[in-house]
N, C-alpha and C positions, 0 to 999 in steps of 0.2 A: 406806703402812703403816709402821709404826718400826718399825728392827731391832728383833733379838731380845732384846740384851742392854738398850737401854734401856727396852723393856717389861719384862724383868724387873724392872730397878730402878723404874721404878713403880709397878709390881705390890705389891715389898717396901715401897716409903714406904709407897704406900695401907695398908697391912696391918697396918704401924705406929703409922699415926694412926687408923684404924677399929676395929684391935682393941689398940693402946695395947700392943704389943709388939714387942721387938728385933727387927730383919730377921734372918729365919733364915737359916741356912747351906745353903746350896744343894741340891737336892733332899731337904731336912728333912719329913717326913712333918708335914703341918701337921694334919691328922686324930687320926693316930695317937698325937701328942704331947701333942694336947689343946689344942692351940694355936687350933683352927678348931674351933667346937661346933655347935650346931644356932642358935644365937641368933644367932654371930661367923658363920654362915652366911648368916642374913638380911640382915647387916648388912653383909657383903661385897658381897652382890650390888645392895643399891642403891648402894652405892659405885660399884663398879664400873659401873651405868650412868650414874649420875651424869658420874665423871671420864671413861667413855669415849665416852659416848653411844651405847652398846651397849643391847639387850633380854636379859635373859636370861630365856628361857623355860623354862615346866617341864621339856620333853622336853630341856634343858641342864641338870638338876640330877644329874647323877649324881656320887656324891663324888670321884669317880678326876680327874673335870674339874678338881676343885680342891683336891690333894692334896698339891700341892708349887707354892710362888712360879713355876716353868718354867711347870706345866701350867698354870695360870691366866694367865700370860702369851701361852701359845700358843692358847687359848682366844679373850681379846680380842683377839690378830693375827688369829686365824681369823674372828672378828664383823666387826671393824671392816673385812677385806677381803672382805666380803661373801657368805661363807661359811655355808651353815646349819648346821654343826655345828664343834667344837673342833677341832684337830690332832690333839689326845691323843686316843685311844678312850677310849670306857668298857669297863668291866671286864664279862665276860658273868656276867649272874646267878647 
């Protein structure tokens, strides 16, 4: 599995060339900012299978999963170590 910090910095390139914006500053609300939208959403996740050879499945879509470059990092460490769910929780309802 890769450490942590070089998934994050992959995390950020991907994020840069999928939605064509600066690597954010570290636990930056990418939601909230506006940086991640419903479209830079869909667009992430076949990235992210693509470059990780991950699945991301429905019951993975909650936004908290990919809220900040970390939690999408801990995310695909969590997939690619064979994990069925993230690191990160989801937020309860």
């Amino acid at each position: 599995m890769n450490e942590p910090s070089g998934m994050t910095h992959r995390v950020a390139r991907l994020l840069g060339d999928v939605l064509h914006i600066d690597p954010p500053a570290p636990g930056t609300d990418l939601i909230g900012t506006g940086l991640l939208d419903s479209i830079g959403f869909m667009h992430l996740f076949v990235a992210l299978e693509r470059e990780f050879g991950i699945g991301v499945a429905t019951a993975d879509l909650s936004p908290d999963r990919f809220r900040t470059v970390e939690s999408i990092a801990a995310f695909v460490a969590a997939k690619q170590g064979g994990e069925q769910g993230p690191v990160v929780p989801a937020a309860a309802p």
